[in-house]
DRENLUM-226406 format. One record per residue (C-alpha): residue number from 1; chain; x, y, z. Coordinates in nm, 2 decimals, m for minus. Layout:
  num  cadena      px      py      pz
  NUM       A       X       Y       Z
...
END
This chain:
  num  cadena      px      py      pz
    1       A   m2.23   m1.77    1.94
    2       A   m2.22   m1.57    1.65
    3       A   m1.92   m1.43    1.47
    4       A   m1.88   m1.14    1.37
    5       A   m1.53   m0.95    1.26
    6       A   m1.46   m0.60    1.25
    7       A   m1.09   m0.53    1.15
    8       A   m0.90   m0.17    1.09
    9       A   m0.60   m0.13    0.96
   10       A   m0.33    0.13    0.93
   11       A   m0.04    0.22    0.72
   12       A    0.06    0.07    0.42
   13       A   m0.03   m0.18    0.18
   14       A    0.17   m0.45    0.31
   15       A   m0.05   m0.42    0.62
   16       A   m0.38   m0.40    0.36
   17       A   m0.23   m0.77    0.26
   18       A   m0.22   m0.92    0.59
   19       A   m0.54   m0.80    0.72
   20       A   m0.69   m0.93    0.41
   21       A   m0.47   m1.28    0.49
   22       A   m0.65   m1.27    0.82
   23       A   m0.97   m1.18    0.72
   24       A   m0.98   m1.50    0.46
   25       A   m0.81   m1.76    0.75
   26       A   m1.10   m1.59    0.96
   27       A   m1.40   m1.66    0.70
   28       A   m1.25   m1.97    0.67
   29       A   m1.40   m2.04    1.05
   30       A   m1.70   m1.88    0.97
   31       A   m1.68   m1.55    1.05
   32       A   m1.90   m1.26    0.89
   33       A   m1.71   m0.94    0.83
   34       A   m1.84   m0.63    0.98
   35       A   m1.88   m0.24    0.93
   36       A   m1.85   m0.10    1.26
   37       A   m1.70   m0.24    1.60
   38       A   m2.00   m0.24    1.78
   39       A   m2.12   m0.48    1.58
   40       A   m1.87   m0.73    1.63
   41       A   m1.83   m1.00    1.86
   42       A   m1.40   m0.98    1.75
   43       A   m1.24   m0.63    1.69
   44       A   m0.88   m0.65    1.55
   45       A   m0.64   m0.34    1.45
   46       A   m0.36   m0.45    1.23
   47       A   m0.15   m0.13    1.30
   48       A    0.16    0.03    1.19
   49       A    0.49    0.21    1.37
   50       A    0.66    0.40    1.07
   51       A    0.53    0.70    1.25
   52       A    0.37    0.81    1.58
   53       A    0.04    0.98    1.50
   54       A   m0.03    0.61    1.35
   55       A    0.01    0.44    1.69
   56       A   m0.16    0.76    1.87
   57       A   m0.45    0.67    1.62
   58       A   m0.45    0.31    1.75
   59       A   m0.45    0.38    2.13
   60       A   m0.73    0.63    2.10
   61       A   m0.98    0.35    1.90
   62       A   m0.83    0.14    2.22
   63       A   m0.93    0.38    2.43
   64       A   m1.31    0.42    2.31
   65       A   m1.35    0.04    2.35
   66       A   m1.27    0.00    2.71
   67       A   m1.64    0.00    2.82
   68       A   m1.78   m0.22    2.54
   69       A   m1.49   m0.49    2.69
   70       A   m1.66   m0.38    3.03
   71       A   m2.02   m0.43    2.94
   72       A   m1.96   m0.75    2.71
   73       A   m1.65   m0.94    2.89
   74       A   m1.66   m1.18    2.60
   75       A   m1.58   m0.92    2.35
   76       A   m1.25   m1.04    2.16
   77       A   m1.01   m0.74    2.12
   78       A   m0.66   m0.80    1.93
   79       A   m0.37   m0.60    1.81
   80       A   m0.21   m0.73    1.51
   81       A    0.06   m0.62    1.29
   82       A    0.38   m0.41    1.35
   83       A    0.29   m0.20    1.65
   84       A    0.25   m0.52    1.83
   85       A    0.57   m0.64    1.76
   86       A    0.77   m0.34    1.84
   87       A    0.55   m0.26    2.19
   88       A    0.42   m0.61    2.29
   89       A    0.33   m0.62    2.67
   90       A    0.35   m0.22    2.67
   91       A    0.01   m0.32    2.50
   92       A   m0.15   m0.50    2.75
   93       A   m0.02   m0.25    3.02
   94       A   m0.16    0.03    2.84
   95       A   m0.49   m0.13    2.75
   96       A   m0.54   m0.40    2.95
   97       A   m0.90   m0.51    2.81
   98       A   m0.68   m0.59    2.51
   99       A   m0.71   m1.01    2.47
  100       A   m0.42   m1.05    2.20
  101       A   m0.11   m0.92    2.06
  102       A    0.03   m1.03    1.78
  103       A    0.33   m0.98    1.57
  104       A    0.31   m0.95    1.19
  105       A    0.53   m1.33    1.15
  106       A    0.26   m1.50    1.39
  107       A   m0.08   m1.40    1.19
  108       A   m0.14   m1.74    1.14
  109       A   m0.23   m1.81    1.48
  110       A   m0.47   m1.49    1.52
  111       A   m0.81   m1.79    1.48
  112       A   m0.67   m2.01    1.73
  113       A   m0.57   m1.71    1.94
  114       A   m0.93   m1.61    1.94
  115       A   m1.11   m1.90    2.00
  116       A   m0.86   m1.97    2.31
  117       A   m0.88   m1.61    2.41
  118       A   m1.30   m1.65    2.46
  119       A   m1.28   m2.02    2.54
  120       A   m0.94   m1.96    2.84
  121       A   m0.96   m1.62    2.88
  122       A   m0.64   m1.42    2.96
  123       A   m0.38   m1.25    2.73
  124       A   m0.21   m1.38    2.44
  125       A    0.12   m1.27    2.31
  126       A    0.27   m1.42    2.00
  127       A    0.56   m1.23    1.82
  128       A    0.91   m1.27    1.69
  129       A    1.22   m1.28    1.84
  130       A    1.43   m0.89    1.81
  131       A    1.71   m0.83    1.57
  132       A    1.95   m0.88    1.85
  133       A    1.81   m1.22    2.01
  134       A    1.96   m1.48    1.78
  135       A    2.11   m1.56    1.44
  136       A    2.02   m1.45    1.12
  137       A    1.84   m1.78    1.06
  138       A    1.69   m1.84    1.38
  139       A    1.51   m1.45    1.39
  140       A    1.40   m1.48    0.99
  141       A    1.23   m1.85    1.08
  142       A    1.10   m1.66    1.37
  143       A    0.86   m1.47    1.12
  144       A    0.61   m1.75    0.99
  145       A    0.47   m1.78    0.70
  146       A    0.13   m1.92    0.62
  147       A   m0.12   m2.03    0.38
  148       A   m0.18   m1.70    0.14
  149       A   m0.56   m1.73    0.18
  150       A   m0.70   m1.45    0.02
  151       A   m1.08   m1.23    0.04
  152       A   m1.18   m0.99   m0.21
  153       A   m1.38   m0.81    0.00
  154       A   m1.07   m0.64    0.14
  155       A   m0.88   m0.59   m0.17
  156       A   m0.86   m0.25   m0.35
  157       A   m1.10   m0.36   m0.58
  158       A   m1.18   m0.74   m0.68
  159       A   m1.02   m0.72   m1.00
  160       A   m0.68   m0.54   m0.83
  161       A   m0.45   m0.77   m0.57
  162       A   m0.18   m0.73   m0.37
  163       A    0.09   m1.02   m0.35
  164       A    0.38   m1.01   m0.13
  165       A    0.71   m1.16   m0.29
  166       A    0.93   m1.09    0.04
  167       A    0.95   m0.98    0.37
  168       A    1.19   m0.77    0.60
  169       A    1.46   m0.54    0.55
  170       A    1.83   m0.54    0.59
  171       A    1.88   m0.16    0.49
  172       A    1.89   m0.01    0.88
  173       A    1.82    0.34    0.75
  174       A    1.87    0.57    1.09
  175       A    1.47    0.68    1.10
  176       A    1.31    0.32    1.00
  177       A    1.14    0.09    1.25
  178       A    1.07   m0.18    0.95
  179       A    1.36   m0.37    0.98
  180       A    1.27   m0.40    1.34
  181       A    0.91   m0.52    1.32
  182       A    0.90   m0.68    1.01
  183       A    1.28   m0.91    1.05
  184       A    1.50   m0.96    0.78
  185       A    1.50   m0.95    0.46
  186       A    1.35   m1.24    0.32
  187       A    1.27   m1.35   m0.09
  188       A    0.96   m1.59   m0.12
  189       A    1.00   m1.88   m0.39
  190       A    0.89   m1.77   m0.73
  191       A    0.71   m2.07   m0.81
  192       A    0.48   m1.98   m0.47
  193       A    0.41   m1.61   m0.61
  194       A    0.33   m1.74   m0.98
  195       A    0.09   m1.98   m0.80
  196       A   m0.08   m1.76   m0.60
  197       A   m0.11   m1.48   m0.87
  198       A   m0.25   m1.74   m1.09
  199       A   m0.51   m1.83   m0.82
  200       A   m0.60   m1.47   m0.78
  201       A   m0.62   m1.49   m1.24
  202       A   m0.91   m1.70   m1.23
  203       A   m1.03   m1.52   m0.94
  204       A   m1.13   m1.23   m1.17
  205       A   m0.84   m1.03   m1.12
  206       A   m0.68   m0.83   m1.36
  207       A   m0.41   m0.60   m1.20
  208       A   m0.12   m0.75   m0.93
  209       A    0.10   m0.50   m0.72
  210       A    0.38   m0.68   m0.60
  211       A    0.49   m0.60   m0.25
  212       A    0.83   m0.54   m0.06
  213       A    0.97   m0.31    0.19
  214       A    1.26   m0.30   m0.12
  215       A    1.06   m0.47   m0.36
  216       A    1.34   m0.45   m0.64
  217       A    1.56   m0.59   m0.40
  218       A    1.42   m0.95   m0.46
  219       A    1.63   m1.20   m0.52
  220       A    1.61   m1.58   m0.46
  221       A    1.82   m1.83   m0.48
  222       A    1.75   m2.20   m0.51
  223       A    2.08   m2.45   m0.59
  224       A    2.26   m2.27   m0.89
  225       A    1.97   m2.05   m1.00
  226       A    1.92   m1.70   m0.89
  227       A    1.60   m1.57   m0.96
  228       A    1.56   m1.12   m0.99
  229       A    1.30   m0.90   m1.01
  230       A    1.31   m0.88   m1.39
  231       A    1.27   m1.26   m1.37
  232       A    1.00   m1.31   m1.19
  233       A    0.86   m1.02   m1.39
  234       A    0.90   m1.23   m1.69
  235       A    0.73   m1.52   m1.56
  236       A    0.45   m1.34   m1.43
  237       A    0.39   m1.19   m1.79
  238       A    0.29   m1.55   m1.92
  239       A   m0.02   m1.59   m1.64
  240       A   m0.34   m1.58   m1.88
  241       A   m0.61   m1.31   m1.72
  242       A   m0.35   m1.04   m1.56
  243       A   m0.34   m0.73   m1.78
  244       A   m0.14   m0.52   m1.53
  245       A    0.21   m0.55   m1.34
  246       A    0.32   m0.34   m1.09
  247       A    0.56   m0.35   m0.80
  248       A    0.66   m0.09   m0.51
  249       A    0.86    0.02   m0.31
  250       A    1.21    0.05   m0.50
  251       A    1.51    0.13   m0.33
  252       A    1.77    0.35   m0.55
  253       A    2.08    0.13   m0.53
  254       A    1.87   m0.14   m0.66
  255       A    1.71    0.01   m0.93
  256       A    1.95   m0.23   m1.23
  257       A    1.90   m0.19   m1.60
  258       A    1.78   m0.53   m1.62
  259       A    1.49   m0.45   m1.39
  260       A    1.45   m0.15   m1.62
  261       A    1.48   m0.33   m1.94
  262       A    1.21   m0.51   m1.86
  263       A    0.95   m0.23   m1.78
  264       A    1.05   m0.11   m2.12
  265       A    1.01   m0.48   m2.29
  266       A    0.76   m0.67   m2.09
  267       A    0.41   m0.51   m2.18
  268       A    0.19   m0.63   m1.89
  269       A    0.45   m0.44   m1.67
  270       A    0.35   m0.08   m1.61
  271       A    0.58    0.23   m1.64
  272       A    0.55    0.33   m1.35
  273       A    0.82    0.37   m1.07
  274       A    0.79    0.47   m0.67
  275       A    1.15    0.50   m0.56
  276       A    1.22    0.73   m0.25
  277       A    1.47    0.95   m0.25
  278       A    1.40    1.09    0.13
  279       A    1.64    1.38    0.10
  280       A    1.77    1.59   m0.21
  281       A    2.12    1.68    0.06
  282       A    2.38    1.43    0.12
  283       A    2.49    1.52    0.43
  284       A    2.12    1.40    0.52
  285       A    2.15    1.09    0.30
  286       A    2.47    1.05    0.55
  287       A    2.27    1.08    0.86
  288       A    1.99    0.88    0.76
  289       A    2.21    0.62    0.65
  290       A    2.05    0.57    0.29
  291       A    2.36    0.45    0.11
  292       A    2.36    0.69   m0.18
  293       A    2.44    1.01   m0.23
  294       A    2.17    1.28   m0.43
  295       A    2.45    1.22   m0.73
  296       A    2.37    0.87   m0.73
  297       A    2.02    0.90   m0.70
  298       A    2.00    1.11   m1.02
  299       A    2.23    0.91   m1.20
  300       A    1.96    0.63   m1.14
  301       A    1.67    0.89   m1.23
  302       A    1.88    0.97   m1.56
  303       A    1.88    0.62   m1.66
  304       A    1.53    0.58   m1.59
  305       A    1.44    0.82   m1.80
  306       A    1.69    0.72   m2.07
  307       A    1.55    0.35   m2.07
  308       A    1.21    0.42   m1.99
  309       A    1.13    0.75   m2.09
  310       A    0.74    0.75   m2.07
  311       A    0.75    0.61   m1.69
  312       A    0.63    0.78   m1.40
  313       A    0.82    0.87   m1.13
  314       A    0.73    0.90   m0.75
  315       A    0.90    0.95   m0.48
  316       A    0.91    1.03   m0.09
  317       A    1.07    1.28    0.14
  318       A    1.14    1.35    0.48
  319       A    1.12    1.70    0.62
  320       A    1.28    1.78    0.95
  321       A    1.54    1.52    1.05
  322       A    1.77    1.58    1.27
  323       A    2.00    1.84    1.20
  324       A    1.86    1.97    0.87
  325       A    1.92    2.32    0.82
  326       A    1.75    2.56    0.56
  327       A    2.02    2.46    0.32
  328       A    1.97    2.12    0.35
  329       A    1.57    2.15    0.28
  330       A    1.65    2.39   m0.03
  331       A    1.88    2.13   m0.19
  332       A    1.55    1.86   m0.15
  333       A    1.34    2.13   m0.28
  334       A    1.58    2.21   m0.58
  335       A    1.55    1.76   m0.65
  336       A    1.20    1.76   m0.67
  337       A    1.19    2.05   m0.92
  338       A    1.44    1.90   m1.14
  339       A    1.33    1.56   m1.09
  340       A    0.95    1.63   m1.16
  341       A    0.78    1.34   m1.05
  342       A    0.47    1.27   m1.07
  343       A    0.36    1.28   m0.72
  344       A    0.59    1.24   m0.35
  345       A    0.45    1.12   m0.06
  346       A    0.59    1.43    0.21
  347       A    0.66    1.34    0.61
  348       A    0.74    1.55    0.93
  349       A    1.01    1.35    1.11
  350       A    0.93    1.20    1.42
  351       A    1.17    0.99    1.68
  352       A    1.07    0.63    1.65
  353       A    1.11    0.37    1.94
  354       A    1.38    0.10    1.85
  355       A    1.55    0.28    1.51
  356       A    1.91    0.41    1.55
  357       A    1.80    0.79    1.53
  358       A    1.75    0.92    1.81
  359       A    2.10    0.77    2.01
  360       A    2.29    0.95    1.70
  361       A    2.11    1.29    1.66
  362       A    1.90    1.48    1.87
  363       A    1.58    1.57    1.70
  364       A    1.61    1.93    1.73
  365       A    1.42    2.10    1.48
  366       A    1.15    2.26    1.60
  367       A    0.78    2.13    1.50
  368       A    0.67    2.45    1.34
  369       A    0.96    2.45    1.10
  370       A    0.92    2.09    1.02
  371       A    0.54    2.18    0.92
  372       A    0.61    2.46    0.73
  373       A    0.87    2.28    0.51
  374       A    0.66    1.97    0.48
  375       A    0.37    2.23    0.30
  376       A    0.61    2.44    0.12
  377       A    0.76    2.14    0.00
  378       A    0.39    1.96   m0.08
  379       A    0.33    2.34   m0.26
  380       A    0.60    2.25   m0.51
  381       A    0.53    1.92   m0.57
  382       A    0.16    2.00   m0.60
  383       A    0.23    2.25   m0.90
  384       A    0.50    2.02   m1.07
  385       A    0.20    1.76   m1.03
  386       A   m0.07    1.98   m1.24
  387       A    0.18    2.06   m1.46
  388       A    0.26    1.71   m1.58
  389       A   m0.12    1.64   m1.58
  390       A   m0.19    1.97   m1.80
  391       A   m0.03    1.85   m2.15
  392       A   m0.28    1.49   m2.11
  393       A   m0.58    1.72   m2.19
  394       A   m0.71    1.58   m2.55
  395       A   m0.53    1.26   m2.53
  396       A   m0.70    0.91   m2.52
  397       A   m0.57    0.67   m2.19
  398       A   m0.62    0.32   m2.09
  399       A   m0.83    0.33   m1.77
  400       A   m0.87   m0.04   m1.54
  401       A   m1.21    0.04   m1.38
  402       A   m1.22   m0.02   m0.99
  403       A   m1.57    0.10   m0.95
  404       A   m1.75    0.41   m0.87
  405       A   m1.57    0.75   m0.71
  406       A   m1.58    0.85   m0.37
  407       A   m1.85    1.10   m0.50
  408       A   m2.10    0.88   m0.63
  409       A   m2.06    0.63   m0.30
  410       A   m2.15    0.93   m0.16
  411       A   m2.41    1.00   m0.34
  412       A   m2.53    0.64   m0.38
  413       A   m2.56    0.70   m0.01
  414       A   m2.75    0.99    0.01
  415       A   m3.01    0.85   m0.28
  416       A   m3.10    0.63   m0.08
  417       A   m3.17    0.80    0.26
  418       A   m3.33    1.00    0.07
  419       A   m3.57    0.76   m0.06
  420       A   m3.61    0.59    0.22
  421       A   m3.67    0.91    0.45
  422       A   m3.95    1.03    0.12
  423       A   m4.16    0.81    0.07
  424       A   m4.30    0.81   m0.30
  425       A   m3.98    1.01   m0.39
  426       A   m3.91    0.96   m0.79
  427       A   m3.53    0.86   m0.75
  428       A   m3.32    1.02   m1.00
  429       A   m3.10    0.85   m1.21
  430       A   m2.76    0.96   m1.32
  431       A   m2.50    0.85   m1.52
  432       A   m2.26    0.72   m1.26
  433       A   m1.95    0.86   m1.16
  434       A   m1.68    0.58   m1.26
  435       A   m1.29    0.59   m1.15
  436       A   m0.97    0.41   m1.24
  437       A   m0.62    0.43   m1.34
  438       A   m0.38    0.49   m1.61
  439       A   m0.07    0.24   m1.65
  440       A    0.11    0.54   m1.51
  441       A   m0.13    0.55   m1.21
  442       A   m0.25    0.84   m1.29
  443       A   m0.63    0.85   m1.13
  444       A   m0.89    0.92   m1.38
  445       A   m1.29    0.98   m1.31
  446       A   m1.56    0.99   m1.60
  447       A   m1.95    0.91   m1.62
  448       A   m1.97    0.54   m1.72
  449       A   m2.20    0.25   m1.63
  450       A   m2.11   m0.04   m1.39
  451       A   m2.11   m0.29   m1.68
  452       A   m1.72   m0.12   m1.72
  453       A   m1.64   m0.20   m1.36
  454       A   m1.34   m0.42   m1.39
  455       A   m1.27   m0.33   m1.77
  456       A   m0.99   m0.15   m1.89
  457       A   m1.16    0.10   m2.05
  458       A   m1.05    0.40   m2.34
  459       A   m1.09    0.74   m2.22
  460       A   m1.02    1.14   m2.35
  461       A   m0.93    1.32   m2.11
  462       A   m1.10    1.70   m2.12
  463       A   m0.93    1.83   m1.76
  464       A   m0.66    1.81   m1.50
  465       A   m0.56    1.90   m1.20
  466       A   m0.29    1.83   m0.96
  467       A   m0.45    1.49   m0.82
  468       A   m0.72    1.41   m1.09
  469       A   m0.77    1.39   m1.44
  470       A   m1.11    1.37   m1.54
  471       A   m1.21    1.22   m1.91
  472       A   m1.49    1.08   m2.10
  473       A   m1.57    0.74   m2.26
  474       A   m1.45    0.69   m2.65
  475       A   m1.72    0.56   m2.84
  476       A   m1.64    0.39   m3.12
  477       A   m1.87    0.40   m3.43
  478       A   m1.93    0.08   m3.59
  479       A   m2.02    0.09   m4.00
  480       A   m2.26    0.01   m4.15
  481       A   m2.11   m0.32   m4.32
  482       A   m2.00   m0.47   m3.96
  483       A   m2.33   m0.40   m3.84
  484       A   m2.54   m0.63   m4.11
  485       A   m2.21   m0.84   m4.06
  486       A   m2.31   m0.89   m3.70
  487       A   m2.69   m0.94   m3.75
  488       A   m2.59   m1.25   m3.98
  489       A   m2.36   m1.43   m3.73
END
């Protein structure tokens, strides 16, 4: 029988990094990755439960497949990831055509699960025990690790990875299901991370995003030696072949100058800095249970800015929890436009399942309010956006190429129908549509040629707006000496 894979996934980039973890243990069996599920023999959702119109999103592609599993009973369906450890036999009771479940500690298992699930036949649940059925120890070894196997295929781009240096969370913030789903907090050896990146090195890749739920809360400890963020940073630095750093997502209490110092010193690290603030109103904070208050938060912005003063900021928000008045959303607005950052990432609240929430606060703000501050709020944030962009017109950047826009896929796309629908058509060549980012992860788009795909590249940037900035190639002349220079040797 043949195999063929077709995997979706939702949510963030931690969930990016295990589907591509799967998708390599997968290959590794001989599977053939897929671009659409009826093509597949398997059909696996790696899903997430931060909020509900993700899971809605996940029981609707359920839904569609309920009479492909009816017209070809040997069709392999699986649910992987977070959802499936927070809802587990609701799953199968739901969706009963679904063959697996399985919890984001278990991944390792999802071949074996397969090939049991077409050879045995019934359903298969694998997940981790809950916060509340055993120690400490027993719940984090609960969440296995495994082999980090990796596939470039599903990466951002082949020369951009991700590389996970913990797991869990121990912060409990009122709203959050990740400490749930995803166990606690857990530090992976650093000798483990600098081999893997340096695997992924002579892979061809150029840029690593280090990943954790609070990244900059890493911290491991073997015998007398405690290893930090700014650490491992440091020994990263040294891996031949990786040109960029980054790391996200930063929690603000953990945000310590010797983290800083070393985006300021360390020059593969990038100056740039996601750290969610959530709410600008500490009687918010309070509820959500974020363990600062908005003073502390800009007391960590202030030496941000004092240490590293060319980094980019981003941040997230929350519109609409429970309880918040107009006062409350005018003090978040009144953060974000004294804070400038460079982007936020804005949410309508939403009752989750399993947090703390909704026993402590009834979620009574009505959805047309939450809507309305979640775009006036995105309005101010979108203006403060162009506005930063604005005074990069004329200046020269550092662009790593990823590969061509959204645009030219598209029109790569259409050429070709085209073509193929016109027979004898001339097909017309354009320079092609390139995009990248800045070490400030500013997204940048210019005409190049796929020879810079993977290259950091120099560009001018001509225009801006609030999501873009869109630039030209530097050309460089060469004189006339280094030219009969080069034709000699």
């Amino acid at each position: 029988m043949s195999k063929r894979l077709y995997i979706e996934t939702v949510g963030c980039q931690m969930n990016m990094l295990d589907s591509e973890l799967v998708v390599a243990a997968l290959r590794k069996e001989g599977y053939e990755l897929v671009d659409a599920p009826g093509k597949a023999d398997t059909i696996l959702f790696n899903t997430c439960s931060v909020r509900q119109h993700a899971e809605d999103k996940i029981y609707s592609a359920l839904g569609r497949l309920k009479h492909a599993k009816r017209h070809n009973p040997d069709k392999v369906i699986g649910v992987l990831g977070c959802m499936a450890q927070k809802d587990q036999e609701l799953i199968f009771k739901r969706a009963p055509y679904v063959d697996l479940v399985v919890g984001p500690g278990q991944l390792h298992q999802v071949p074996e699960m397969i090939e049991s699930a077409r050879r045995n036949g019934g359903q298969q649940l694998a997940v981790s025990l809950g916060r509340k059925d055993g120690s400490r120890l027993e719940i984090a070894e609960s969440f296995e690790s495994y082999d980090p196997l990796r596939e470039a295929e599903m990466r951002p781009s082949p020369y951009q990875a991700y590389v996970r240096i913990m797991i869990g969370c121990d912060k409990f913030c009122t709203y959050c299901i990740v400490p749930m789903v995803r166990g606690p907090e857990q530090s992976r050896p650093p000798e483990q991370i600098v081999r893997e990146s340096r695997k992924l090195a002579d892979e061809g890749c150029r840029e690593i995003t280090l990943l954790g739920q609070t990244v900059n809360s890493y911290k491991h400890r073997a015998g007398d030696r405690t290893t930090r963020l700014s650490d491992l940073l440091a020994m990263l630095q040294d891996i031949d072949g990786i040109d960029r750093l980054r790391f996200v997502t930063n929690f603000p209490n953990d945000m310590t100058d010797d983290l800083l110092f070393a985006v300021r010193d360390l020059p593969k690290v990038m100056p740039y800095l996601h750290v969610p603030a959530q709410s600008g109103s500490n009687r918010i904070l309070d509820r959500m249970k974020r363990l600062y208050t908005v003073e502390q938060y800009r007391d960590m912005m202030a030496r941000i800015r004092a240490i590293v003063p060319e980094a980019s900021v981003t941040s997230d928000f929350i519109v609409g929890f429970c309880g918040e008045t107009e006062e409350d959303f005018e003090q978040t607005v009144d953060l974000v436009r004294e804070q400038r950052f460079k982007n936020s990432y804005i949410f309508k609240y939403s009752e989750r399942p399993g947090t703390k929430a909704p026993a402590l606060f009834p979620d009574d703000v009505p959805d047309d309010i939450k809507r309305r501050r979640n775009n006036d709020l995105l309005a101010v944030q979108n203006a403060i956006s162009e506005e930063l962009n604005q005074p990069l017109i004329g200046r020269v950047v550092d662009v790593l190429v990823e590969g061509p826009s959204k645009r030219a896929e598209r029109q790569t796309h259409d050429d070709h129908a085209y073509v193929g629908h016109e027979h004898g058509a001339h097909e017309h060549r354009h320079a092609l549509q390139l995009t990248g980012r800045t070490p400030c992860d500013r997204i940048v788009v210019f005409d190049g040629n796929p020879r810079q795909i993977g290259r950091i590249v120099r560009i001018r940037i001509y225009d801006a707006s609030a999501f873009t900035l869109f630039g030209a190639v530097v050309t460089e002349h060469v004189g006339p000496e280094v030219f009969q220079l080069s034709l000699k040797g």
